[in-house]
C-alpha positions as CSV (number, residue, x, y, z in Angstrom):
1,X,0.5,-79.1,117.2
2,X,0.6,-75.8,115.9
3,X,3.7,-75.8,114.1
4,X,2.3,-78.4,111.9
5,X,0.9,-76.1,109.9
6,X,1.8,-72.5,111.5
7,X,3.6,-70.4,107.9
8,X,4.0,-66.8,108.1
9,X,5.3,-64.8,104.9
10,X,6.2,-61.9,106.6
11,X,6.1,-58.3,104.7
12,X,9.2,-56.4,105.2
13,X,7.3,-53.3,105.6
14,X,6.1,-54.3,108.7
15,X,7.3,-55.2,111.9
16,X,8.0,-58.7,112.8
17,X,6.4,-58.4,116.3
18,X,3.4,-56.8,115.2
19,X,3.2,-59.6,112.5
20,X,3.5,-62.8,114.8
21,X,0.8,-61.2,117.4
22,X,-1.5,-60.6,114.3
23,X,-1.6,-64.1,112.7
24,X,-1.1,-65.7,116.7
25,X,-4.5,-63.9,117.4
26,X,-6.2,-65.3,114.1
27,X,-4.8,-68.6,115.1
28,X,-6.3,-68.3,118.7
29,X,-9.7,-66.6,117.2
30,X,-10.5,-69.4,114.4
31,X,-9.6,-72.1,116.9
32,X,-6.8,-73.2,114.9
33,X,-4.6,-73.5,118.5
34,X,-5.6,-77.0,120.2
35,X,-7.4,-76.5,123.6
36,X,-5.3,-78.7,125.5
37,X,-1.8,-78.7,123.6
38,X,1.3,-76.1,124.3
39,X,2.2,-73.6,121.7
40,X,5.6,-74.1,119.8
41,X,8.3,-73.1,122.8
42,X,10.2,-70.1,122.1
43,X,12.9,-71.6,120.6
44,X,11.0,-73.7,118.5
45,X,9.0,-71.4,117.4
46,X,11.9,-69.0,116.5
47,X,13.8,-71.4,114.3
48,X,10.6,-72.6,112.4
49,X,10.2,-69.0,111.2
50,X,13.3,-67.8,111.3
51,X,12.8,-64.8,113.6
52,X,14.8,-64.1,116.8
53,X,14.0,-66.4,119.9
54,X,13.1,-62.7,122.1
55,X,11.2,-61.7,119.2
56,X,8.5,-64.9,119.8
57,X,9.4,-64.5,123.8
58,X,8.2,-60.7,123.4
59,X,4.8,-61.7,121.6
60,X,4.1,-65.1,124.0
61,X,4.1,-62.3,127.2
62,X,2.1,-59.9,125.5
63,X,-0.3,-61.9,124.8
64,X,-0.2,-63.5,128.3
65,X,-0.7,-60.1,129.5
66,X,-3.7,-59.1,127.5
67,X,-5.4,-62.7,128.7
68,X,-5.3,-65.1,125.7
69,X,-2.5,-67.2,127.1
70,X,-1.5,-68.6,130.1
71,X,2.2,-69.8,130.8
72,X,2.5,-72.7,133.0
73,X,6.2,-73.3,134.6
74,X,8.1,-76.0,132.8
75,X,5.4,-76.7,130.5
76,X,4.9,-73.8,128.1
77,X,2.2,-71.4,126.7
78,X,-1.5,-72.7,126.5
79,X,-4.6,-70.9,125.6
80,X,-6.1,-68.9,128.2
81,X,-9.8,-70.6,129.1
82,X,-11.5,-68.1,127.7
83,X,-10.7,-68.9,124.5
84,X,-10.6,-72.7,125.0
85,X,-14.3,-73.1,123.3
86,X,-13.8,-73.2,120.2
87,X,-17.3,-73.5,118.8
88,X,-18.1,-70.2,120.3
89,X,-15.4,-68.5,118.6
90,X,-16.3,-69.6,115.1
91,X,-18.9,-67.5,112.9
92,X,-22.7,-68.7,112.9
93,X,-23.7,-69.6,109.0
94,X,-26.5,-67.7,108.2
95,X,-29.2,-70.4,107.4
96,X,-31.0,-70.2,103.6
97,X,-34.1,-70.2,105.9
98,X,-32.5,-66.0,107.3
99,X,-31.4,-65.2,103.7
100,X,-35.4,-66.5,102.3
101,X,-36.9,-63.6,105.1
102,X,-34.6,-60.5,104.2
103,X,-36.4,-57.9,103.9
104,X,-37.0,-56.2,100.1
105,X,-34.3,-53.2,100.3
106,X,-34.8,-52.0,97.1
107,X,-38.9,-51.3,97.7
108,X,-37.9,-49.6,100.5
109,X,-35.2,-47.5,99.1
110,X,-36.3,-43.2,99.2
111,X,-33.5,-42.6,96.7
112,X,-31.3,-44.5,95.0
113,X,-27.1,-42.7,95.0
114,X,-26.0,-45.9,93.3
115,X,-27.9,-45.0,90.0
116,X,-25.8,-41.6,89.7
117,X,-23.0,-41.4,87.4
118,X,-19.4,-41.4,89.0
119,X,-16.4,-41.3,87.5
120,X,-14.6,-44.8,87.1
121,X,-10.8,-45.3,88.3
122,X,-9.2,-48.3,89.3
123,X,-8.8,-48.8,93.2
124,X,-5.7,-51.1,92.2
125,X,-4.2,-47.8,90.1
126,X,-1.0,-48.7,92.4
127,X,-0.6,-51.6,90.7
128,X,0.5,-50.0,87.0
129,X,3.4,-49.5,85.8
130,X,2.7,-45.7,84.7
131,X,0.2,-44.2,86.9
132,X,-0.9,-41.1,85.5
133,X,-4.0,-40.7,87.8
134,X,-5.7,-38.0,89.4
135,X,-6.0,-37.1,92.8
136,X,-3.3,-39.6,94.2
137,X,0.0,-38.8,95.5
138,X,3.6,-40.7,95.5
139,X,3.8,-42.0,99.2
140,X,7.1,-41.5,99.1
141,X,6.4,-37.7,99.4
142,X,4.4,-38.0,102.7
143,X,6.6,-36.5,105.8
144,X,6.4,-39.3,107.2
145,X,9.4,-38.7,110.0
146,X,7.3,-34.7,110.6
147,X,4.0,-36.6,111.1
148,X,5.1,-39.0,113.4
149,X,6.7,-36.1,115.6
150,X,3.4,-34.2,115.3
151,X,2.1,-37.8,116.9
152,X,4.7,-37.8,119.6
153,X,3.6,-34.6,120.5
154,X,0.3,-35.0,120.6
155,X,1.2,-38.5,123.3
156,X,3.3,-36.8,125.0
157,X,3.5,-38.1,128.5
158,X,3.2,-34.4,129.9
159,X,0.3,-33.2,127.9
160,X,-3.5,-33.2,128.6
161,X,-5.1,-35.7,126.4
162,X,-8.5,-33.4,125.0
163,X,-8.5,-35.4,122.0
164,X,-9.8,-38.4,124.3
165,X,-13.2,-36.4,124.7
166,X,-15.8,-35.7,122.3
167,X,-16.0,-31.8,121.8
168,X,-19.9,-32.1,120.9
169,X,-19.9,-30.3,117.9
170,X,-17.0,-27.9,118.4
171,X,-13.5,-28.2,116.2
172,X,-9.8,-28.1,117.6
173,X,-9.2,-24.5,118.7
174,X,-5.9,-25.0,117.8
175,X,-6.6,-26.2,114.0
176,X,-8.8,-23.1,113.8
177,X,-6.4,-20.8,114.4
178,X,-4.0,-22.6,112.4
179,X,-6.0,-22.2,109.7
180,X,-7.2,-18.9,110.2
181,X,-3.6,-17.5,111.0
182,X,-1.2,-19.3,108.4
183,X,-3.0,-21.0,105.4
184,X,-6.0,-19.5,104.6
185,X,-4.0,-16.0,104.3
186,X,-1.9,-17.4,101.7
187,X,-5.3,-17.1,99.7
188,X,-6.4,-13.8,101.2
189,X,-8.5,-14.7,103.6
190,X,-9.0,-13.1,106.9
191,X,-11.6,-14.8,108.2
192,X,-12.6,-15.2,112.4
193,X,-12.5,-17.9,114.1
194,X,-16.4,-18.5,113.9
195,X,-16.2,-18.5,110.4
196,X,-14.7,-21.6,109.9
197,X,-15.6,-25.2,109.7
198,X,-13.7,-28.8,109.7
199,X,-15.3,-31.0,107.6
200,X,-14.3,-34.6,106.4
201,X,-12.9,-33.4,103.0
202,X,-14.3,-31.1,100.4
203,X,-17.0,-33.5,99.5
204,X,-18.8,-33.5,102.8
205,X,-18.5,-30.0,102.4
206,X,-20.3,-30.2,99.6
207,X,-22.9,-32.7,100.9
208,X,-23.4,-30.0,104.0
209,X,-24.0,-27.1,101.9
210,X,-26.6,-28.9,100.1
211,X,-28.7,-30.5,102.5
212,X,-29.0,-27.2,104.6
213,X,-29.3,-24.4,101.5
214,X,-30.8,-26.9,98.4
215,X,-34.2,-28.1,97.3
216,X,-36.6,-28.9,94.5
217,X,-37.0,-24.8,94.0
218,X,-33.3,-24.0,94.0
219,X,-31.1,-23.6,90.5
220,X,-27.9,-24.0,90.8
221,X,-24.7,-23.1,88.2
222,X,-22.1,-25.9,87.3
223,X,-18.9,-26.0,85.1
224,X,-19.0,-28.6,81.9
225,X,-16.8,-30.3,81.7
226,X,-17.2,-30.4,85.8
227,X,-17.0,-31.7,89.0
228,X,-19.6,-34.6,88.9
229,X,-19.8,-35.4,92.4
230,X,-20.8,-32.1,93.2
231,X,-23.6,-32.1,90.5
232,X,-24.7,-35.6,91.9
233,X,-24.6,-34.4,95.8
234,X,-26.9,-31.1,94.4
235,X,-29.2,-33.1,91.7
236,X,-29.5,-35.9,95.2
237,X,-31.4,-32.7,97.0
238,X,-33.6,-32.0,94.4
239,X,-31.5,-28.7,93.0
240,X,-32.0,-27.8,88.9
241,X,-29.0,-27.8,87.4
242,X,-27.6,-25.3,84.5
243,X,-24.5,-26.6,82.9
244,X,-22.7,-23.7,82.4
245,X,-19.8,-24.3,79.2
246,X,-16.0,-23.5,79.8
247,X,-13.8,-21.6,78.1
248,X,-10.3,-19.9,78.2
249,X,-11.7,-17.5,80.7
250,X,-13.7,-19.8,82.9
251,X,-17.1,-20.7,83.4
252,X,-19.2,-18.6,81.0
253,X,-21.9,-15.8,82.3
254,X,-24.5,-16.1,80.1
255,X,-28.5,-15.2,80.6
256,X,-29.0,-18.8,82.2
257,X,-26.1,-18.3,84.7
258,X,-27.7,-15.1,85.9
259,X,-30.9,-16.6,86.4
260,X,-29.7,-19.2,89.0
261,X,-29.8,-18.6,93.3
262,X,-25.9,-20.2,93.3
263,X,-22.8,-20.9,91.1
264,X,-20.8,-23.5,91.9
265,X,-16.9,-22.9,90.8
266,X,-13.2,-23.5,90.7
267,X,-11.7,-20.5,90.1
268,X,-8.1,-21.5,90.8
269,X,-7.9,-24.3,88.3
270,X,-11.0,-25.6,86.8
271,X,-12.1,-29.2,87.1
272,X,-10.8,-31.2,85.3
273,X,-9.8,-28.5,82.5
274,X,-7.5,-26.8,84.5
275,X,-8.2,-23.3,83.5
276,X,-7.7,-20.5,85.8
277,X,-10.6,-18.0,85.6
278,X,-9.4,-14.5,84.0
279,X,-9.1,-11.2,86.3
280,X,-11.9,-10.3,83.5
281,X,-14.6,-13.1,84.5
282,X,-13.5,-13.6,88.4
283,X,-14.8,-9.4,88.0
284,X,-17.6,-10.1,85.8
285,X,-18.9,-13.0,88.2
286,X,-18.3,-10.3,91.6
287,X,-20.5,-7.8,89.7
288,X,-23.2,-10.6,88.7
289,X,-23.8,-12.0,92.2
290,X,-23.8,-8.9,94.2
291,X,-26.4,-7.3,91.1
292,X,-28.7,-10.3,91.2
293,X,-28.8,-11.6,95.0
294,X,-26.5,-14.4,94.2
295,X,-23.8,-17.1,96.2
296,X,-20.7,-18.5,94.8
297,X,-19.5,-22.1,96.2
298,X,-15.9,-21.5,95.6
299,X,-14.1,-24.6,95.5
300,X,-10.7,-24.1,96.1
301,X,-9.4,-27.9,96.1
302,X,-6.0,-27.5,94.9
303,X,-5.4,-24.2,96.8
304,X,-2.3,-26.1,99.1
305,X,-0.6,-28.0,96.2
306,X,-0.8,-25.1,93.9
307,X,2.6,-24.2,92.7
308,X,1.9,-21.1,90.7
309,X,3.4,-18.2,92.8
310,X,1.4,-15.6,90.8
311,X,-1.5,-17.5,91.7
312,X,-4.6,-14.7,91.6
313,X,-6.5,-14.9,95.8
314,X,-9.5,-16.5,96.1
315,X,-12.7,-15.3,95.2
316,X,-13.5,-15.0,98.5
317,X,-10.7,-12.5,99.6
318,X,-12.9,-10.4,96.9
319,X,-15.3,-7.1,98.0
320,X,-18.3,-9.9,97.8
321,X,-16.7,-12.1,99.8
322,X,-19.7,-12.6,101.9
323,X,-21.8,-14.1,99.1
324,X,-18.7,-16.4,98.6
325,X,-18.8,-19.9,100.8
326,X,-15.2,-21.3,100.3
327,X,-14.2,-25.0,100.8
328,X,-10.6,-26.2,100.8
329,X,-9.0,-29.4,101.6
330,X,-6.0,-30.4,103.7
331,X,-5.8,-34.1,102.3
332,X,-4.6,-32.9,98.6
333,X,-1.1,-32.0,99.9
334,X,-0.2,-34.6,102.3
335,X,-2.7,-37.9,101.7
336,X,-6.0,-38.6,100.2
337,X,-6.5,-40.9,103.0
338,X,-6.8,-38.1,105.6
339,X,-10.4,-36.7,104.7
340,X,-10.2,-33.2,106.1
341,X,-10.9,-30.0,104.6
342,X,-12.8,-26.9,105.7
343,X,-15.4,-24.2,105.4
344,X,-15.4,-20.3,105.3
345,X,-18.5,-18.5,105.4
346,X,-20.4,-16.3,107.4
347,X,-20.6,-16.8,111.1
348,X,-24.4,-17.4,110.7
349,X,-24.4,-20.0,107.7
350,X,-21.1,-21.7,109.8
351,X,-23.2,-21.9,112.9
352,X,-25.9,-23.9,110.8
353,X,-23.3,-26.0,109.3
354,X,-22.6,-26.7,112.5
355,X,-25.7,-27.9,113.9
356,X,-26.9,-30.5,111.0
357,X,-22.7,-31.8,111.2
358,X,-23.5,-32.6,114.7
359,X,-26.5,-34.5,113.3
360,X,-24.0,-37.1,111.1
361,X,-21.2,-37.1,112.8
362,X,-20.4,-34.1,115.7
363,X,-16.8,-33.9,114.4
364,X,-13.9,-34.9,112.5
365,X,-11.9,-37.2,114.8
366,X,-9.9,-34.8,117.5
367,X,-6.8,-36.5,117.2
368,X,-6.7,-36.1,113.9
369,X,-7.4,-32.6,114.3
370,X,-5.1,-31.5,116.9
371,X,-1.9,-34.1,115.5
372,X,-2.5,-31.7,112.3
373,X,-2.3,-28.9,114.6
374,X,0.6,-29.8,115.7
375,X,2.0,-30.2,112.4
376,X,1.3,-26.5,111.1
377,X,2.0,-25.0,114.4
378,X,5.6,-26.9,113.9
379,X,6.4,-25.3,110.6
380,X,6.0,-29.0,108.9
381,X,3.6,-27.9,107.3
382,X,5.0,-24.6,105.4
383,X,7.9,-26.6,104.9
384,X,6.6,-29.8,103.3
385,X,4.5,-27.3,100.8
386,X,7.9,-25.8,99.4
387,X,9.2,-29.2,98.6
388,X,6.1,-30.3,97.3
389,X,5.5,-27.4,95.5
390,X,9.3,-27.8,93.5
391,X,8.6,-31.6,93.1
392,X,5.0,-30.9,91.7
393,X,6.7,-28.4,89.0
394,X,9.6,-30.6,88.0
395,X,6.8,-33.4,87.1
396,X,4.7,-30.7,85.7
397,X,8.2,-29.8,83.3
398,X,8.9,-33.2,82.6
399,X,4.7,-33.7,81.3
400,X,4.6,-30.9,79.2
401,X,7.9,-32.0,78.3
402,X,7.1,-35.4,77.0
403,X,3.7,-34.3,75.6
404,X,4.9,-31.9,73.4
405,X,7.4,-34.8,72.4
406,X,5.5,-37.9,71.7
407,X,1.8,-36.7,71.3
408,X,2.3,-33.6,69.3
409,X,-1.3,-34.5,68.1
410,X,-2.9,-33.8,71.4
411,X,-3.5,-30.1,72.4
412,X,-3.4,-29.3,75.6
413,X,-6.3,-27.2,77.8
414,X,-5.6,-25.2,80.8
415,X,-3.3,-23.0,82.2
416,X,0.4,-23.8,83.7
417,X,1.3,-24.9,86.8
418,X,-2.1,-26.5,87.0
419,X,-2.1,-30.1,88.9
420,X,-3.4,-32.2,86.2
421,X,-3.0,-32.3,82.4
422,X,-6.6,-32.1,80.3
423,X,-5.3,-32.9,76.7
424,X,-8.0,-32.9,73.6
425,X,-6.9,-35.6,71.2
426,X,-7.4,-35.9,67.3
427,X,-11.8,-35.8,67.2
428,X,-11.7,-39.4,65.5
429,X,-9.8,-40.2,68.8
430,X,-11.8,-42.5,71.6
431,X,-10.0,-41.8,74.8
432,X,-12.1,-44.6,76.9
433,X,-11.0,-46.9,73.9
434,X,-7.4,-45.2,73.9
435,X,-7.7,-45.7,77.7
436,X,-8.2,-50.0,77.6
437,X,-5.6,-50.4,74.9
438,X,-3.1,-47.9,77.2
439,X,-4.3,-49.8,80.3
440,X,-2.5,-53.5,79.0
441,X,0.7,-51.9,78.6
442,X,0.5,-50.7,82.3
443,X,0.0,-47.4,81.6
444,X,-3.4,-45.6,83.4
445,X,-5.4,-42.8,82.3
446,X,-8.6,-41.6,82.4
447,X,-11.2,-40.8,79.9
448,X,-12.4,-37.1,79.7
449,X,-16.1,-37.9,78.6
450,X,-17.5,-38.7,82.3
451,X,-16.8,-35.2,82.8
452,X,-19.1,-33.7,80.8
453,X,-22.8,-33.5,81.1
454,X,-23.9,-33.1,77.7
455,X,-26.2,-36.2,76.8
456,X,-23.4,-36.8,73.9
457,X,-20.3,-36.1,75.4
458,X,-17.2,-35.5,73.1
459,X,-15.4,-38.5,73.2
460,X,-11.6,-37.0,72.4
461,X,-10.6,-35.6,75.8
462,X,-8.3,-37.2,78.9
463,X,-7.0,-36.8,82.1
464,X,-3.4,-37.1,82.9
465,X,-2.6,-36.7,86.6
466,X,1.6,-36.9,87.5
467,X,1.0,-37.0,91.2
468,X,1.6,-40.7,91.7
469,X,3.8,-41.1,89.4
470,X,7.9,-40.7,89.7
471,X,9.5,-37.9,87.7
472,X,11.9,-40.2,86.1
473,X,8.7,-42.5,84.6
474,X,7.1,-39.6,83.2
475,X,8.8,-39.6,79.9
476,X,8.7,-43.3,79.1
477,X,5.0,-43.8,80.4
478,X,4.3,-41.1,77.9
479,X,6.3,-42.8,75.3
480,X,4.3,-45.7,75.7
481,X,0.8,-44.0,76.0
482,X,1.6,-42.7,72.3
483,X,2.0,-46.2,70.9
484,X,-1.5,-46.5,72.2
485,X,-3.0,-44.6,69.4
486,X,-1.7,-46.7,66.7
């Protein structure tokens, strides 16, 4: 019988209903349950895991309901017939015979994204004890309580559910002017509502601007130290690339930079360096591309978690703001998991856009779309920033804090208020080596050399991100990050 062998270790994070129905269904789908034999009764059932008797009640009629069991009167729950084969619920084994005639991939390969450099980070970064990684967030931050209203909205019994039907290749109206009406002012934009594009982050923008404006002809402008998956997504279509060097000012204009069809940026605060490009070169820049027939892709990633209240507006609020296409992302603030961002550019170029998304994909996901709707049109949104924006800068005070403390040897690059710490450490300093001998104490960094695209990167910069990481670790993590050097 089943409670022969029927354990659950149940996670407190999750419900205990939704738990039981989870592992009854992988016990009916492996054809674990006996065909002809009655599940555990209620009670039985109950005591064996140690749940409440309505709780194992609750999931036994649900699952009658939905056609996998079958309740007989005075004898209990049995599997529904459907699922009473067993051999046809199991997996086939693909014979040697299948694997022997697979076809060779790798002949047939036009390109090959694998072979381009990334930059390494943990997926188990969760797991140390002094996360200081970029581009996560504490989850304790998320509004969790605001989202799920947003949701309950969205449900609503009253409401008309658009979000069931595929809009072709159109966004949420509502998102739009969301966006057009209460963030993207914040950065000076006034754009129309035909301007603007959802996309699935600021990556895809990235991927979309290049497949519809790059080739083998086009020269395009970078940052080094940079964003390499932007360089990657551009050197994919073909596009030469001018690494353009960084300095207290920005990206530098030089004879090379004037010579290229775009210039791809982050104004606000440079990745990784965090530099915030000077009145003096954001003017210098304007001049340049409306002289020589340029475009600026403004990358504006940290525009929402940007804490600075003097922060200078976006290049594209600027008199050449129609050579400027600027991408932004909604998933900085609230999660990395959400994968939405947007476009801003001329109707014509959005229109394009437009079509080839429709090719990959139509559209974000509309209920993703109009729940985040929801959430501006709400005020959540506004209000979450503000409390973001004061946690962000007491982290940011208690980094530069402990820096200054216990690695007075590293100097750090970038302005304040920017959302990540690039430090330069002594030059006989190795920070991927640094980074190991950090990593077995718990404590996560990341070396600065993938960012560069010099063929012999300096070896003496890092990375420290205080996003997903708890004010109140920030001191000791650092602490222990300085006995890393020896």
């Amino acid at each position: 019988m089943l409670d022969h062998y029927f354990h659950l270790d149940f996670d407190a994070q999750r419900g205990l209903q939704e738990q039981l129905r989870e592992a009854l269904l992988d016990a009916i789908h492996t054809g674990t349950i006996p065909a002809e034999e009655a599940l555990p009764s209620c009670r039985k059932l109950s005591i064996q895991l140690g749940i409440s008797r309505n709780t194992v009640a609750l999931v036994y009629e649900g699952l009658v309901e939905d056609g996998y069991l079958v309740c007989r009167p005075r004898s209990g729950y049995y599997l529904h017939d459907t699922y009473r084969d067993t051999d046809a619920l199991q997996s086939p084994v693909e014979s040697v015979g299948e694997t022997l005639n697979a076809p060779s991939w790798s002949s047939r390969f036009t390109h090959r994204p694998s072979h381009l450099q990334g930059v390494l980070r943990p997926s188990n970064w969760m797991h140390y004890e002094f996360p200081f990684v970029y581009g996560q967030l504490d989850t304790r931050l998320f509004p969790l309580e605001q989202w799920r209203e947003a949701s309950r909205r969205l449900l609503g019994g009253q409401r008309e559910r658009h979000w069931l039907s595929d809009r072709y290749d159109q966004d949420d109206p509502m998102l739009i002017e969301q966006l057009r009406t209460r963030v993207l002012p914040k950065r000076g934009i006034h754009a129309r509502s035909d301007e603007i594009l959802i996309t699935l982050g600021s990556q895809n923008a990235l991927f979309l601007i290049a497949q519809l404006l790059f080739d083998n002809r086009t020269r395009v402008a970078v940052e080094n130290p940079g964003y390499r998956e932007a360089a990657n997504v551009f050197l994919r279509q073909g596009a030469h690339l001018s690494y353009q060097p960084i300095d207290s000012e920005g990206m530098r204009l030089d004879a090379a930079a004037a010579s290229c069809d775009y210039l791809y940026v982050t104004p606000s605060h440079q990745g990784p360096t965090g530099v915030t490009m000077s009145r003096a070169r954001r003017e210098a820049l304007i001049e340049q591309i409306l002289r020589r027939d340029q475009v600026v892709l403004e990358d504006d990633y940290d525009a929402e978690v940007n804490f600075d209240r003097h922060a200078l507006p976006a290049l594209k609020a600027s008199r050449a703001g129609s050579r400027v296409i600027y991408m932004s992302s909604l998933s900085k603030p609230l999660s990395p998991g959400l994968r939405l961002g947007y476009l801003v550019a001329d109707a014509e170029l959005i229109d394009e856009l437009r079509a080839l998304r429709r090719l990959m994909y139509r559209h974000p996901p509309s209920s993703l779309q109009q729940q985040l709707a929801q959430f501006l049109s709400q005020g959540h949104y506004d209000r979450y920033l503000r409390l973001f924006a004061d946690e962000m800068h007491r982290r940011w005070e208690a980094m530069d804090e402990s820096i200054q403390r216990h690695l007075p040897m590293c100097r750090r690059v970038g302005d304040d208020h920017a959302s990540v710490f690039w430090l330069k450490a002594p030059e006989a300093t190795d920070t991927q080596r640094l980074a190991w001998q950090a990593a077995q104490h718990g404590v996560l960094i990341e070396p600065g050399f993938q960012h560069f695209f010099d063929q012999v990167p300096p070896r003496n910069f890092m990375r420290l991100g205080f996003g997903a990481i708890d004010a109140e670790r920030i001191d000791p993590g650092i602490e222990r990050l300085s006995r890393a050097f020896g």
